[in-house]
Every structure is written in structure tokens, then in C-alpha cells.
C-alpha positions in Angstrom: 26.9 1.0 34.1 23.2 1.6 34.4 23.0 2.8 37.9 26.1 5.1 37.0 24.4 6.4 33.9 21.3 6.9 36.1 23.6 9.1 38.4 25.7 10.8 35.8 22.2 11.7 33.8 20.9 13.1 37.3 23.6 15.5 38.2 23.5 17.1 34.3 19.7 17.7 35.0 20.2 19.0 38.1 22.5 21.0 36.9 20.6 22.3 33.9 17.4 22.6 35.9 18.7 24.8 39.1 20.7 27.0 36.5 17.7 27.7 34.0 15.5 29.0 36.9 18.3 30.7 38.9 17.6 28.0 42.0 20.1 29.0 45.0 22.5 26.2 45.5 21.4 24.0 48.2 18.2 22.9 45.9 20.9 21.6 43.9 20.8 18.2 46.2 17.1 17.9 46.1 16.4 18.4 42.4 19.2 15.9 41.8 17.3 13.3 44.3 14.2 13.8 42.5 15.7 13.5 38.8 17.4 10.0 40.0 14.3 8.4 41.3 12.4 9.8 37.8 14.8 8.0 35.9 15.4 4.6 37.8 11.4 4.9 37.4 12.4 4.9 33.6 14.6 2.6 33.5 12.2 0.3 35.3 9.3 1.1 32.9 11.8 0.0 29.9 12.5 -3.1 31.3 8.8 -3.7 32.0 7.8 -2.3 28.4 10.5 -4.5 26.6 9.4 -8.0 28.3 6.0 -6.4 27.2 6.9 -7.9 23.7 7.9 -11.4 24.6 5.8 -14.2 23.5 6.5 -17.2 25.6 4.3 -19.3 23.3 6.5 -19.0 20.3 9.8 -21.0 20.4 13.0 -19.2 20.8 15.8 -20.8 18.3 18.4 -18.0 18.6 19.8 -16.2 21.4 18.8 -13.0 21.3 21.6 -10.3 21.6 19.0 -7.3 22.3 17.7 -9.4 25.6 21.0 -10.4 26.8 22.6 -7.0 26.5 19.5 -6.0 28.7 19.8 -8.6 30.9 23.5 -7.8 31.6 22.8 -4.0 32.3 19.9 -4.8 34.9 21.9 -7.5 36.2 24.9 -5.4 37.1 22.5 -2.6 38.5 21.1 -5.5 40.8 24.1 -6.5 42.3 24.9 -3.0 43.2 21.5 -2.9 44.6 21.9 -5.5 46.6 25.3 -4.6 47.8 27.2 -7.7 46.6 30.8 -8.2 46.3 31.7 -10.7 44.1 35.3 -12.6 44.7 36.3 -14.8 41.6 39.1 -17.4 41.5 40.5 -19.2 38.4 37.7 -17.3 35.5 40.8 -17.3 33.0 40.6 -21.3 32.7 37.3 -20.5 31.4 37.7 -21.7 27.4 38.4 -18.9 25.3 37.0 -20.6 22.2 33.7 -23.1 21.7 31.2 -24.0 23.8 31.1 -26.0 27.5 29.1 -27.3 30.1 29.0 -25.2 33.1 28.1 -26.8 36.1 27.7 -25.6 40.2 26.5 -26.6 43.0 23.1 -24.7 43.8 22.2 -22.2 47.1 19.8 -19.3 45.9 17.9 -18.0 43.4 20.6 -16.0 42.6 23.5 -18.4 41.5 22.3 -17.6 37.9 22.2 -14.2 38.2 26.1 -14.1 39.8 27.3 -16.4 37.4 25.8 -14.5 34.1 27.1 -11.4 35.7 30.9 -12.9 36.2 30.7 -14.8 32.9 29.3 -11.9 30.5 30.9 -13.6 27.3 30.1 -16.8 27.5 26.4 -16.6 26.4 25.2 -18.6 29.3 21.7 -20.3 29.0 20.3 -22.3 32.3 18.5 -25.5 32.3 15.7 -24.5 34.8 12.5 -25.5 36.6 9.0 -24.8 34.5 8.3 -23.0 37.3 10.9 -20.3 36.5 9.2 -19.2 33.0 6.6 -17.5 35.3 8.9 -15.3 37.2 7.9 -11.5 36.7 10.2 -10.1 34.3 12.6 -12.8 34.6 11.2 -15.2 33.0 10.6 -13.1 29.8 14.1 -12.3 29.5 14.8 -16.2 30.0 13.1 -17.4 27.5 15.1 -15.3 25.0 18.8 -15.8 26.1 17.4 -19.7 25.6 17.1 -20.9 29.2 15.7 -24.2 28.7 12.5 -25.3 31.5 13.0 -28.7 32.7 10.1 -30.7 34.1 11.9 -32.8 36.4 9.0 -35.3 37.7 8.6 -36.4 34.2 11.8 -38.0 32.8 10.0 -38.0 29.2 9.8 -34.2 29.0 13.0 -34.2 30.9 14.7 -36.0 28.3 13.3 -33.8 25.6 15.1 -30.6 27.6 18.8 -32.6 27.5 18.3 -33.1 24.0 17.4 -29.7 23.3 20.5 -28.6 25.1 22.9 -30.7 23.0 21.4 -29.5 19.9 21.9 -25.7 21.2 25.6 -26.8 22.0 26.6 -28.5 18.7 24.7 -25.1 16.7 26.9 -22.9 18.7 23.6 -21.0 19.8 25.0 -21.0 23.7 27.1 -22.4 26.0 24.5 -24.8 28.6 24.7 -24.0 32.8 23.2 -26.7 35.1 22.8 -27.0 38.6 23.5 -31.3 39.2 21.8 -31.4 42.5 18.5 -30.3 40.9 17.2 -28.3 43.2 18.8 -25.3 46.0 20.3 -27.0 49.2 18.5 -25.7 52.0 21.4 -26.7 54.5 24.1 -25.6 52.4 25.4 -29.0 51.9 26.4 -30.3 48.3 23.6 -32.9 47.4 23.7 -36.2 45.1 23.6 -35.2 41.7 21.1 -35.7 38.5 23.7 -37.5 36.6 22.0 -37.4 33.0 22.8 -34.2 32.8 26.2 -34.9 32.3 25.2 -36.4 29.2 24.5 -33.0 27.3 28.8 -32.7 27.7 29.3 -35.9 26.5 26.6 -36.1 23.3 27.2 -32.4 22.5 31.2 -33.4 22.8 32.3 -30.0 24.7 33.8 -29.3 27.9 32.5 -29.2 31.5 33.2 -26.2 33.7 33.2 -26.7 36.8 31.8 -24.0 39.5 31.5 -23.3 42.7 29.2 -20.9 44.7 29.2 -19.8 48.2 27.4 -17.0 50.6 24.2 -16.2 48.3 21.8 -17.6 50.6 23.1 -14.1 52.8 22.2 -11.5 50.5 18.5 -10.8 51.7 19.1 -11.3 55.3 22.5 -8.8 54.9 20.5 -6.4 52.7 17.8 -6.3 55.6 20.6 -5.6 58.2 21.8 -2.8 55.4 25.2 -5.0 55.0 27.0 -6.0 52.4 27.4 -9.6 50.9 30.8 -11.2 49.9 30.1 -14.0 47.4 32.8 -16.5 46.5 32.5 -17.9 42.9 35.4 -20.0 41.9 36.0 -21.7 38.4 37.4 -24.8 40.2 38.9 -27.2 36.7 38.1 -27.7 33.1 37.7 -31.4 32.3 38.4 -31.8 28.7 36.0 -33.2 26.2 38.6 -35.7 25.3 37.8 -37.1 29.3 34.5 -37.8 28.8 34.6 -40.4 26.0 33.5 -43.7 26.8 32.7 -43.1 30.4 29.2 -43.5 32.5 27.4 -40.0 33.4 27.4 -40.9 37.4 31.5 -41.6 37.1 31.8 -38.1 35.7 29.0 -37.1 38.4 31.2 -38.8 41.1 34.2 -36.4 39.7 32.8 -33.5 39.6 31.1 -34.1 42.9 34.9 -34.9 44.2 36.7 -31.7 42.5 33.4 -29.4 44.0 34.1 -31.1 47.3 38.2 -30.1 47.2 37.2 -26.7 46.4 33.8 -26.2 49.1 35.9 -28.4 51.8 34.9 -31.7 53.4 32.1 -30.0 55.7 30.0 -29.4 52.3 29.5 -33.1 51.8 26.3 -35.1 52.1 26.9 -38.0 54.5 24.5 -40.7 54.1 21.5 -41.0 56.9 
């Protein structure tokens, strides 16, 4: 919507601009050229002057609709950017009402990015890496959609993050995504999961979506080739909240480790050394 509002805008003042000092027609292409980079220019300085405001010392409670509008517009720009082609399987089991835990297997940087742009109602915040909050832009916009930075070599503060997280689920603030496996997998393979995060499903007494992601780890090397990217995100079950009572976190990691592996095929699965 941006990019095409960026277009649309561009061809009016064009337009406007070669007709108001009688240009002959052929500047009509070069005035437009000009007008669109003056206004993605624009559009970048608003997204740069709206982070501006962000205090990432002061706690976010709510979700902020402002940022998450935002993000969704740039977001959507990006991917056109980039040239990705998202394919999506089963995103109608997605629950239509209350909130879930949404969790994937992890490639890129981008996973979030694909699944907030696939999943634009379901107010998605991410447990992420501290590391994250200091992202240029990015990390602004995180902190008010309620991403939640997880310090993962100290289980204290960890601990601190899940609980967070539940309370954020059981206020109806947001719907929580986690990536199990804790970190990207540099081989592509599914790794052993963090089980405790399963816990936030089970406390908070929601649902647990369960994703899949392949082909991000090709968008930068396709973009510098000038190709495109085809991404498969598939929504692969729902387990009921109802499915969780009474159970251990690592059996529900061991099936949702099993239902990722159906979907991503037995080549995806960690062997042991």
C-alpha cells in the first residue's frame, strides 16, 4: 500500500508539474522518477522521525496501535522491496477469537517480519534477544507492539520475560510468537527446543500455533542476483488449550517438534552427533 501510494502520488505530480510549465511529454518519465525517489525519501524520514519519539527506557504496557499500523505499512513496502513471494498454507485455522501461542522454527532475521506481515490481525509480539532492542529503527518500533527481550544466558531474567508474556496473554494486550530453538539454524536443520517456553501456553491457558518457515535464509543472496524469493509459511495445527493441562513443557516440546517435523520433512531433523 505504501510503495503504491508512493507511485500513485508520483504520477499526479508528474502530471501536475509537466502540465503547469508546459514540459513536452517525454520529461513526463523523468519528473515522475524524481518525485518517487522525493517521496520514498519522505517516507523514510517519517519512519526515522516517528521512532525519534520512542523512549526505550520507559515501559511499554499497551500495544500501541499508531506503531503497529506503521510497522505493517513499512513492512509490506519491504517485502515488495525485497521481491518476496509469500505462499501460505492452512492461515484460516488461525483462532478467530482470544489469544495463542505462536510458535516456528527459526532461519533469518526475517521470520518475524513474514509472519507479522501474513498474520496482520493477530497483534503478534515476539519474545526476542536483548540484542534486538538495539536494531536501527526496529528495535523502536519493537518495543511498542510489546516484543519482549529475553536474556537467554541468565535463566533469572529469562524467567522474568515468560512471566511477562503470560501476564500480556491473560490481559488480552497480544497474542506471544516464540522461536523454541532459541536461536536461527545456520544449517537449516530444526534444532532441540527451549522447552519453558511452552509454559507461557500452558500458565496463560491459550492455544499454541504452530508454524513453519522455509527459504528466508535466500532473500539477500536472490536480491543480490536481482531474483525473486518464494517463502513457504504454513500454519501447520492448533493444539487446543484443553491439551496442555497437566502435561510436562518438553512433552508438548517433543510434539510440536514432531508436527514441525511432518510438515518440514524428515531431512529437517537434528540427528544426534
Amino acid at each position: 500500500m505504501l510503495l503504491k501510494g508512493i507511485c500513485a502520488a508520483s504520477v499526479v505530480a508528474a502530471a501536475a508539474i509537466c502540465f503547469a510549465r508546459g514540459l513536452a511529454l517525454w520529461w513526463l518519465p523523468v519528473v515522475f522518477v524524481v518525485s518517487y525517489a522525493a517521496l520514498f525519501v519522505l517516507a523514510f524520514a517519517f519512519l526515522c522521525l516517528v521512532c525519534a519519539f520512542v523512549d526505550m527506557d520507559k515501559p511499554q504496557e499497551k500495544d500501541s496501535r499508531f506503531y503497529r499500523v506503521v510497522m505493517h505499512l513499512y513492512i509490506e513496502a519491504l517485502v515488495q522491496l525485497v521481491r518476496v513471494r509469500i505462499h501460505t498454507r492452512g492461515l484460516e485455522k488461525i483462532p478467530k477469537e482470544g489469544r495463542f501461542l505462536l510458535v516456528c522454527n527459526h532461519l533469518f532475521i526475517a521470520d518475524p517480519g513474514v509472519l507479522l506481515h501474513c498474520l496482520p490481525r493477530s497483534q503478534l509480539a515476539f519474545v526476542t534477544k536483548q540484542e534486538n532492542e538495539k536494531l536501527f529503527l526496529i528495535g523502536k518500533i519493537m518495543h511498542k507492539i510489546l516484543c519482549q527481550p529475553i536474556d537467554r544466558e541468565n535463566d533469572r531474567a529469562a524467567l522474568k520475560t515468560i512471566l511477562k508474556c503470560i501476564q500480556l496473554l491473560k490481559d488480552d494486550q497480544v497474542s506471544i510468537g516464540v522461536f523454541p530453538e532459541g536461536y536461527t539454524s545456520k544449517d537449516g536443520k530444526l534444532h532441540h527446543f527451549r522447552s519453558g517456553v511452552f509454559k507461557i501456553a500452558q500458565k496463560a491457558n491459550v492455544p499454541i500455533v504452530v508454524c513453519t518457515i522455509q527459504n528466508t535464509r535466500q532473500i539477500f543472496r536472490n536480491l543480490a542476483h536481482l531474483k525473486h524469493t518464494d517463502v513457504e509459511l504454513h500454519l501447520v495445527d492448533v493444539i487446543p488449550a484443553e491439551a496442555l493441562k497437566g502435561r510436562t513443557a518438553v512433552d508438548i516440546g517433543n510434539q510440536v517438534y514432531e508436527m514441525m517435523i511432518a510438515d518440514l520433512g524428515e531431512q529437517f531433523r537434528m540427528t544426534e552427533a
